[in-house]
N, C-alpha and C positions, 0 to 999 in steps of 0.2 A: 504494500500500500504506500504510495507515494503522495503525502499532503503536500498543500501551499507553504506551510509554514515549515517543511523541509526546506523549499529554498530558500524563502527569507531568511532561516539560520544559515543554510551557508552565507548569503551576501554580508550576513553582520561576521560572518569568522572569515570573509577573505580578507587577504592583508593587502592594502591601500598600496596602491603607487602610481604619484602625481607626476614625473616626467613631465611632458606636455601638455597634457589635460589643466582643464582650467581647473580651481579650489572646489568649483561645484558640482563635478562631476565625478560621484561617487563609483566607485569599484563594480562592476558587472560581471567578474569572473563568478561562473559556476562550474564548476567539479563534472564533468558529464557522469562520472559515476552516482554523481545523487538522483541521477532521473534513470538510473539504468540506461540513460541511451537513447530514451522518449523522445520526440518531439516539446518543448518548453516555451510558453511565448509569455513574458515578463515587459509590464509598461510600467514607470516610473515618471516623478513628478516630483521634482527638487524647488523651493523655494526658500529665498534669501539673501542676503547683503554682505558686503565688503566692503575694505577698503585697501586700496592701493595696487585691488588685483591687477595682474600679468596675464595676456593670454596668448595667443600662436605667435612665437619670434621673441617670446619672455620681454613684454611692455608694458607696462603700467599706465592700468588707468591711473589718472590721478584728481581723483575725488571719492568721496565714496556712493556706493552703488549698489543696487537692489535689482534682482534677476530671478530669470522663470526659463528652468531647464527640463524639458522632455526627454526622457529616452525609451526608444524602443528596444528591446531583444527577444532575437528567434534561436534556438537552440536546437541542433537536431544530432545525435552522438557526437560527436568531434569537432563538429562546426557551431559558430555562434556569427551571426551576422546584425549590425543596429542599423538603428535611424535615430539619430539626437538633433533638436530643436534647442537653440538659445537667446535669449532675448535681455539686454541689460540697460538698464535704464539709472540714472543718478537720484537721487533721493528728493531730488527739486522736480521730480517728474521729465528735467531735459535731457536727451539723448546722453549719455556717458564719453568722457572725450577722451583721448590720450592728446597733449599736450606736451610738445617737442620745441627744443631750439637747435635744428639741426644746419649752422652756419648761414640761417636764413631767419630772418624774421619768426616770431612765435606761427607755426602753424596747428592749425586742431585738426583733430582726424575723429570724427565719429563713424564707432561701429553699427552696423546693420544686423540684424537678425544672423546667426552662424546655423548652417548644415552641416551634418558630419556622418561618413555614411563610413563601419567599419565591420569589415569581415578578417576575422581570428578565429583558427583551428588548436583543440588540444593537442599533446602528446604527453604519452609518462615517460619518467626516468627511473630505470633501477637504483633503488638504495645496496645491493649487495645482502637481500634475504628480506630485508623489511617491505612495508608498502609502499610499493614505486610513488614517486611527487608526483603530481600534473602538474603541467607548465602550460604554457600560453603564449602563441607568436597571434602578429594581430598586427592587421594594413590598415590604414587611416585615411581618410583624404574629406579634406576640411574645405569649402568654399564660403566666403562672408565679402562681403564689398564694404569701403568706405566712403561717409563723406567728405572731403579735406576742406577747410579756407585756411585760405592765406590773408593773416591782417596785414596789411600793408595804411602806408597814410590816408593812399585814397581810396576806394571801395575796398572790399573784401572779393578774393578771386577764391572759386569754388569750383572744384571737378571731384569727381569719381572715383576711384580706385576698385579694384577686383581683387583679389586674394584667394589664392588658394595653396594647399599644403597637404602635401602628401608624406605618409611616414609609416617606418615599421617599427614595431620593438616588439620585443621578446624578455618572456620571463628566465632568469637563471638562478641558479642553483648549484650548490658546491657544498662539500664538506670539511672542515678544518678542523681534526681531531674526530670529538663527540659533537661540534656544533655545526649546525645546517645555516648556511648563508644565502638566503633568497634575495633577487635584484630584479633589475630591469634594464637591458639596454635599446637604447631608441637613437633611430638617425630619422632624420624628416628636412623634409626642404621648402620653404614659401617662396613664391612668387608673385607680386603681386606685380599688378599688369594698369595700364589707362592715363595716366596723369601726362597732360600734352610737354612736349618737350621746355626744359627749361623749369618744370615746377617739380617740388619734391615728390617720393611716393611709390614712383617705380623704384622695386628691390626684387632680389633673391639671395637668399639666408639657406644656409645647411647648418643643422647643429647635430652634433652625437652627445647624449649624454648616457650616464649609467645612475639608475636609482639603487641605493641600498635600502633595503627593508630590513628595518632591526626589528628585533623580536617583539611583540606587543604584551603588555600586562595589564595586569585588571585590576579595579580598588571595587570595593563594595559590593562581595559577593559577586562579580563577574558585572556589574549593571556598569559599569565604568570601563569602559577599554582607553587606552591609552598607546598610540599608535605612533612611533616616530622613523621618518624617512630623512635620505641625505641625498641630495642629486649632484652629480658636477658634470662640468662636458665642456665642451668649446661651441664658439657659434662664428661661423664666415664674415670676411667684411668689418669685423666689429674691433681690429687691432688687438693687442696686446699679446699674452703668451697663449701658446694652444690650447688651457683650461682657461677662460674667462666666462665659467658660470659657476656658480656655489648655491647650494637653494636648500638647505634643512629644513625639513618639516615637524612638524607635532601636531596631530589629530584625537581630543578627548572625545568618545563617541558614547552615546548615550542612549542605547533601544529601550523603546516603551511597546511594549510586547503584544500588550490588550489595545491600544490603537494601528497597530503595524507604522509608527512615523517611527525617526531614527533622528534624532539630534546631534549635529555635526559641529566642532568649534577646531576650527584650524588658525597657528600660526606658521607665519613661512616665511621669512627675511630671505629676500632674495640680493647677492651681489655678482654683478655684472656688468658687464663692459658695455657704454653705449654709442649709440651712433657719431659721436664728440671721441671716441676711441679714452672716455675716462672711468673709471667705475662708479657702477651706482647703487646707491644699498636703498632696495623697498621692502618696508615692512608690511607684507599682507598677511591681514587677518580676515576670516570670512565663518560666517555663523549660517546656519542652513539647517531645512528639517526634510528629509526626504519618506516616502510612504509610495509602498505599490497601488497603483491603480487596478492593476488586473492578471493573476497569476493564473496562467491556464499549464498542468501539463497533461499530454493525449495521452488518451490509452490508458492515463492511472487511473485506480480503484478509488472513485470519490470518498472522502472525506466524510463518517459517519458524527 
């Protein structure tokens, strides 16, 4: 018999890892072994605020900002394929902006609603007699447009940009002695395209990072998990030595059982190199409560 609430407890025991993904985009690894292999369609519904988030190209907005994230997942033995919706908005109700001086005048760039459409297949690992790990490799490709102005003295000049970002990573896995080392390595590439010649905007960025995933522990009878990540990696274009990212994380995560929402509080100081080739330290914090909208798996024995 396979209940809903089989998966929900995996998603609260998968271990987190934020790489590229934005602060509010909770963890969707499921174990194919918990559905035996079933078909699984899981929709999701993230809501919440920040401040100082980073999102594809590691940028900061800079204000704080309130957002409504969708995701879809379809599971079928070894495959897991989504469809995620994002929408972020500033707390004054105006569009959320990233705010740059990139050897030009102050320009704004607001983001537009993001798609993200990603298909990742399992695999086990032998431990040497124990229970093989799953792992998780996983293709990404993100598209979001922006709107740019330029203040300048006299009018403000306004065009378009397109973005889009393609990327892999993969979960790893190692043993050091008795301890099991879990991670994530991701390369991904943006491009974004439109801005007439002479105005800032068109880019493309390659970054490789590795996420470390340290071991998570629990306060209060297991109702507290405590979850901390390290990321580093390098990003193109952006000068300095071949690591110019640093991103720790800490996630207290807080399930309420009997509603199925899940209370999320993240810190995550991010330092990195920016477009001015200088480093720059943002502190995002982001608070969020996410809850299944609709947990179907086929073929199992309903839930008495």
């Amino acid at each position: 018999m396979i209940r809903t609430a089989t998966i929900l407890v995996a998603f609260l025991t998968a271990a987190t890892a934020l790489a590229q993904r934005p602060l509010f985009d909770p963890d969707d690894f499921l174990d194919p072994r918990e559905t035996g292999g079933r078909p699984a369609f899981v929709s999701r519904v993230i809501i919440g605020g920040a401040s100082n988030m980073s999102g594809d190209g590691f940028r900061p907005l800079g204000k704080q900002t309130g957002y409504v994230h969708l995701s879809n997942s379809f599971y079928w033995r070894s495959l897991q394929f989504d469809y995620k919706r994002s929408e972020t908005r500033a707390v004054d109700g105006e569009a959320a902006q990233w705010q740059r001086q990139e050897r030009t005048p102050v320009r704004n760039a607001t983001p537009e609603s993001k798609d993200t459409l990603n298909a990742a297949w399992y695999w086990p690992v032998p431990t040497g007699g124990g229970i093989p790990v799953m792992l998780r490799s996983r293709v990404t490709f993100t598209r979001q447009s922006t709107e740019n102005e330029l203040l300048t003295a006299g009018a403000p000049m306004q065009w378009s940009v397109r973005e889009r970002t393609v990327a892999l990573d993969t979960d790893t896995w190692f043993r050091i002695g008795r301890h099991d080392v879990f991670g994530s390595l991701a390369v991904s590439e943006t491009k974004a395209t439109g801005a007439p010649n002479g105005l800032p905007g068109n880019r493309k960025e390659r970054a490789l990072t590795y996420t470390n995933r340290f071991p998570s522990f629990s306060y209060d009878r297991a109702r507290i998990m405590i979850r901390p990540t390290l990321t580093v990696g390098g990003i193109s274009n952006r000068g300095g030595s071949a690591v110019n990212l640093v991103n720790p994380a800490i996630e207290i995560f807080r399930p309420f059982i009997r509603t199925g929402a899940n209370l999320h509080v993240i810190y995550s100081p991010q330092w990195a190199v920016d477009a001015n080739d200088r480093w720059q330290t943002t502190h995002q914090v982001a608070v969020y409560v996410d809850r299944a909208l609709f947990v179907k798996v086929f073929g199992a024995t309903p839930a008495r």
